[in-house]
N, C-alpha and C positions, 0 to 999 in steps of 0.2 A: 455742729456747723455743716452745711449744706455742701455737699462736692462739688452742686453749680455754682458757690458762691464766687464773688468776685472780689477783689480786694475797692476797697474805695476809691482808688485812683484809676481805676478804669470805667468809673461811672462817667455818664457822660456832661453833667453838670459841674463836674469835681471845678473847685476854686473857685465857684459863684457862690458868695455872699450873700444870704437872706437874711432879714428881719423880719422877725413875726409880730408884730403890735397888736392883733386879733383875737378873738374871744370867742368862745360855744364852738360852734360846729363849720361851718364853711370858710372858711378864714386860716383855721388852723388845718382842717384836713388839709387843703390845697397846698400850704407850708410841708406838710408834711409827706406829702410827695414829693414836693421837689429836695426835699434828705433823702427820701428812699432815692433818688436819679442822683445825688452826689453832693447837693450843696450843701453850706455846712449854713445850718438855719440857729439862729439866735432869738427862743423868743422871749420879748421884755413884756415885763409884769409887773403890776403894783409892786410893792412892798410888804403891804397888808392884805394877805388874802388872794392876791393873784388874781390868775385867771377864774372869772365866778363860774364856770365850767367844773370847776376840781369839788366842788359840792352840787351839779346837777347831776343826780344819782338815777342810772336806771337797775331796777328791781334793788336797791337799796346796795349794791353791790361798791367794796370801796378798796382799795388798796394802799398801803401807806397811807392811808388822812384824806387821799383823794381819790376821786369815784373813778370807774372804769373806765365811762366813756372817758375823763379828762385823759389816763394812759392812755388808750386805744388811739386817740387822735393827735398826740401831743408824744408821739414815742420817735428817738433819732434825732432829735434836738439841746442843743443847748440851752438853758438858763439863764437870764439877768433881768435884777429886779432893779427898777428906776421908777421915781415919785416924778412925775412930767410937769409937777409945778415947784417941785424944788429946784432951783437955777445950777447945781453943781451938777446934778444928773440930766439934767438938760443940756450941757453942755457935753458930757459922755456921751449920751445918746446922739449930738449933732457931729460929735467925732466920727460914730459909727456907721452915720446917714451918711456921709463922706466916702468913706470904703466901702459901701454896699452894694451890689448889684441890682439886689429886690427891697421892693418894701413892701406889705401886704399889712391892709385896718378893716375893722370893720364895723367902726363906732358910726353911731346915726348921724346921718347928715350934718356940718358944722361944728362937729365935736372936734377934729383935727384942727380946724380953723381957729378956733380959739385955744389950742394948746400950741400952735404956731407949727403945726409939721403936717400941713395941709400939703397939698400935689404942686402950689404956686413956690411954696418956702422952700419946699425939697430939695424942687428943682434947681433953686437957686445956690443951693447948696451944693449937689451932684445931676448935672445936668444928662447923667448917663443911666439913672436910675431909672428903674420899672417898677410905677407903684400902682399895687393892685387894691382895688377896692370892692367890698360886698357891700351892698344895702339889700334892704328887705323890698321896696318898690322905684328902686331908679332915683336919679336923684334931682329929678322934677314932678312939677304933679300935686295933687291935694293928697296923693296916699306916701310921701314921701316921709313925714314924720310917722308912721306908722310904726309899731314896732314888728320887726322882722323875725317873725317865728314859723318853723314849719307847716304843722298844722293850720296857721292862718294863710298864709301864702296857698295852701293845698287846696282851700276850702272858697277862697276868693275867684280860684283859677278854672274852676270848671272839673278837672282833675278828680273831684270824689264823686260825679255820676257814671264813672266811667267804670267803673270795681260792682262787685257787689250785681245780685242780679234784679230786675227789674221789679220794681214795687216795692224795693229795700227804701232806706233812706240813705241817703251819700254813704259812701266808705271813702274814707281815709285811707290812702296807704300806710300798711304799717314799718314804717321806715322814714327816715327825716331826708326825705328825697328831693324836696327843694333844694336843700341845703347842702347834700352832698350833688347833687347834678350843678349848683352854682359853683360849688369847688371845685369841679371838674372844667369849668367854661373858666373859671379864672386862670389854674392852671394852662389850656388852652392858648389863653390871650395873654399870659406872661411868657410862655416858650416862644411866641408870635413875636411880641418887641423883643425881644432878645433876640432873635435872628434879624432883625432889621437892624436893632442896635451892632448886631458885626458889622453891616452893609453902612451903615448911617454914621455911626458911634454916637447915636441921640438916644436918651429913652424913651419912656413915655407913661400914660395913663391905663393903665383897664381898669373897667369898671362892668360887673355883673351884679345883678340882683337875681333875691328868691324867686321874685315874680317873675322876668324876665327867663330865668331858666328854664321853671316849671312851663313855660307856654310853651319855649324851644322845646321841652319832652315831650308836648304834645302835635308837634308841629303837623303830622303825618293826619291824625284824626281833625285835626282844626283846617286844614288845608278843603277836606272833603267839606267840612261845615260850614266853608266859606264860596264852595261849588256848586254846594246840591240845595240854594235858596235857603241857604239857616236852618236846614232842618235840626233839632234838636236829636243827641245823644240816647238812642234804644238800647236799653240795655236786653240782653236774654234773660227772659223769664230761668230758664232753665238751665244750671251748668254755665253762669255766662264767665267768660274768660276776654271778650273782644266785644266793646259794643258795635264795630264794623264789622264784624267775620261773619258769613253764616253757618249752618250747623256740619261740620260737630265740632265747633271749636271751643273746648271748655276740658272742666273735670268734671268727672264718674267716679262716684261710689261703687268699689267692684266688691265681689263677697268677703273682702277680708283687707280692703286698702279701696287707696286709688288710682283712678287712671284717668293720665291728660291725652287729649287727643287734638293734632292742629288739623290744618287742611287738607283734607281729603274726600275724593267723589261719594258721597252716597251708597251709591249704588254697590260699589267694589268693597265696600266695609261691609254691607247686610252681609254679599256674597260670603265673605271672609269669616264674622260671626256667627252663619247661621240664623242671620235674622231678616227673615223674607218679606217682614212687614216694611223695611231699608230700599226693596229692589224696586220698587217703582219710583223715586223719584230721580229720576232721570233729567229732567229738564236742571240744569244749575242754577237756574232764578229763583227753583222752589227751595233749596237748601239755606237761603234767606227768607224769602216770604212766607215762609211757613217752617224757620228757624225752631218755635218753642217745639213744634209739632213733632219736629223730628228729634231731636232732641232728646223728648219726653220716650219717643219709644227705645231711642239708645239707653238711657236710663234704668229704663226698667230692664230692658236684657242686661245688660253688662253687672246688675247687680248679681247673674244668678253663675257666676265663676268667678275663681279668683283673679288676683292681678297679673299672676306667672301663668297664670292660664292663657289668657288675652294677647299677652306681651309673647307669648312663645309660637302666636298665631300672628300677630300685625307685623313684629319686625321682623321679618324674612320675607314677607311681602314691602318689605319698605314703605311701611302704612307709617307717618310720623306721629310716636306715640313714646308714653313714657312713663314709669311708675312716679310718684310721687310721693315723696321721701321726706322725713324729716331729719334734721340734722344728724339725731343720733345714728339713724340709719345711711345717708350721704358720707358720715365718717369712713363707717367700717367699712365702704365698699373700694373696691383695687382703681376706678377709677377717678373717685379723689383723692387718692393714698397716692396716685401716678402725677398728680400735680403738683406736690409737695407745698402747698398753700401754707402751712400754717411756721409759726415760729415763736420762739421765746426770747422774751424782752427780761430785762432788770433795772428793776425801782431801783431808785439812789439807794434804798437801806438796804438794798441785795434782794429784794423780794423777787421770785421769775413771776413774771405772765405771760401765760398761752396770746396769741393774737396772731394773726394774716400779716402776710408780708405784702410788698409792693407786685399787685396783679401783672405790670409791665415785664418782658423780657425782649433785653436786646440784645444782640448778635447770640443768639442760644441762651446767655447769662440769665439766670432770678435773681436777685436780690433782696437781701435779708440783713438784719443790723442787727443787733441783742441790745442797742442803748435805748432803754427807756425812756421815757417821760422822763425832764428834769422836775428838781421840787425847786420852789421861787428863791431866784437867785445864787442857784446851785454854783452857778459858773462865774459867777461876779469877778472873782478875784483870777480867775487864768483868764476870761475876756479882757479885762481894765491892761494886764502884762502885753498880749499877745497885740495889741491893738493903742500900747502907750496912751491910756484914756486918764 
């Protein structure tokens, strides 16, 4: 256990009631932060099968019965399993919409609607609720019934000519970044009603989409592309890392790794490298206009030293630069071993899993939990007591 740890009651959520009705990936992260902040998150599940997250497996990876991601995003929660068309557990459930402070779905448009625990029924129920919603594209539109998946979301968005360098064909991020950036806005816009709701004592609606997110990540490059006559997205031929930036903004292949390099004048990195072919572009419109050009001749020098080579010349010049590390390598070093990132969780059959804690710290405090993922329905029987259901 962690020294900074906190006890749960000084989390600053602590005694807000969540329901998690949500499923896959944006819906439950966002749940799942507000446990990491203090609340105490209940989420309900079929009966049969659950959440269908607990069998989408990445790299085949699974734990008790159920895949990784479903812990990784479903860990510091409670369990209950309710059939929403059986009339007794609908009844449970509308006890629970009662007490609740949050409610978070993120079934396709109308699917709440005909199980009767849409945002109009809720409210009638608990007038003080905050119910968050995800869709895949808004909930107007012909793209509305869409199904809401990362990769589609990425691909519709504009989002994959921006990676990858020029005369590639799209890249995809590899990362489900729609989906964890809408988690992020939901959480956002549920901490938002809830201070109103002090002010007010009314709740209210959010409602975030994949598509909606992913354009807000882009808002900074779509802004200029709504500036500069629509010009379309250039990517760099060479090392591209920024389809806006000019050079040297990318990674280099150095003799034995790599190296990223951001903004910086031309001219003071030849000085710096020893590479005089660097010292004449002087003007800073040419560090754009002729982006691949420059580039191409960073390239080929940087390859002919290592990366502690490079690194042991640019940062003392406070040239922004940085070796480029893969995980295993990121581990061992003292400065993410000073963050204390990482933590162990426990499956209900006692199994540990390694996972990240909540990135957030308040007043000094990290916060870290060891409660797992539940398995469906784990909690049924202490929630129905604690909550006379």
């Amino acid at each position: 256990m962690s020294t900074h740890q906190h006890s749960a009651e000084s989390r600053p959520l602590e005694g807000l009631l969540v329901l998690d009705f949500s499923q896959f990936l944006a819906g439950p992260a966002a749940a799942m932060r507000l446990a990491d902040l203090g609340a105490q998150v209940i989420k309900i599940e079929r009966p049969e099968g659950g959440d269908i997250c607990r069998q989408l497996y990445i790299s085949n990876l699974g734990v008790e019965g159920d895949s990784t991601l479903f812990h990784s995003i479903n860990r510091n929660k409670q369990g209950f399993a309710a059939n929403l068309k059986n009339p007794d557990d609908v009844a449970r459930v509308r006890k629970l919409i009662e007490r609740a402070d949050v409610m978070i779905e993120n079934f396709r448009p109308g699917v709440m609607q005909k199980l009767g625990f849409d945002y109009p029924s809720v409210a009638a129920l608990n007038s003080r609720i905050v119910y968050g919603t995800v869709t895949g594209y808004g909930p107007v539109g012909p793209w509305r019934g869409k199904p809401g998946q990362d990769l589609l979301a990425q691909s519709m968005s504009g989002l994959c000519w921006l990676s990858g360098d020029d005369g590639q064909t799209p890249v995809p991020m590899g990362l489900a970044v729609a989906d964890l950036t809408a988690s992020a806005h939901l959480v956002e816009g549920i901490l938002a009603c809830l201070v109103r709701r002090g002010v007010t004592n009314r709740g209210g609606r959010v409602e975030v989409s994949l598509m909606e997110s992913i354009l807000d990540l882009q808002f900074e490059v779509l802004t200029t592309h709504l500036n500069d006559g629509g010009q379309p997205a250039k990517r760099s031929a060479v090392a591209n890392g920024h389809a806006y930036l000019g050079a040297p903004y990318g990674i280099y292949a150095t003799g034995d790794g790599f190296l990223a390099l951001a903004m910086g004048a031309v001219p003071r990195l030849g000085e710096l490298l020893g590479c005089d072919a660097l010292l004449d572009y002087t003007d800073p419109k040419s560090w754009f206009n002729q982006r691949d050009h420059i580039k191409g001749i960073l390239r080929d020098h940087l390859k002919t030293q290592s990366t502690a080579h490079w690194l042991g010349i640019l940062e003392p010049a406070d040239i922004w630069c940085a070796e480029v590390m893969d995980w295993a390598k990121l581990r061992e070093t003292e400065g993410y071993q000073a963050l204390d990132m990482e933590q162990t969780v426990y499956c209900p059959g006692g199994t540990p899993m390694p996972t990240l804690r909540c990135p957030i710290r308040i007043d000094g405090q990290i916060y870290k939990s060891s409660k797992g993922a539940p398995a469906i329905g784990q909690h049924n029987e202490a929630i129905r007591q604690a909550f006379e259901l």
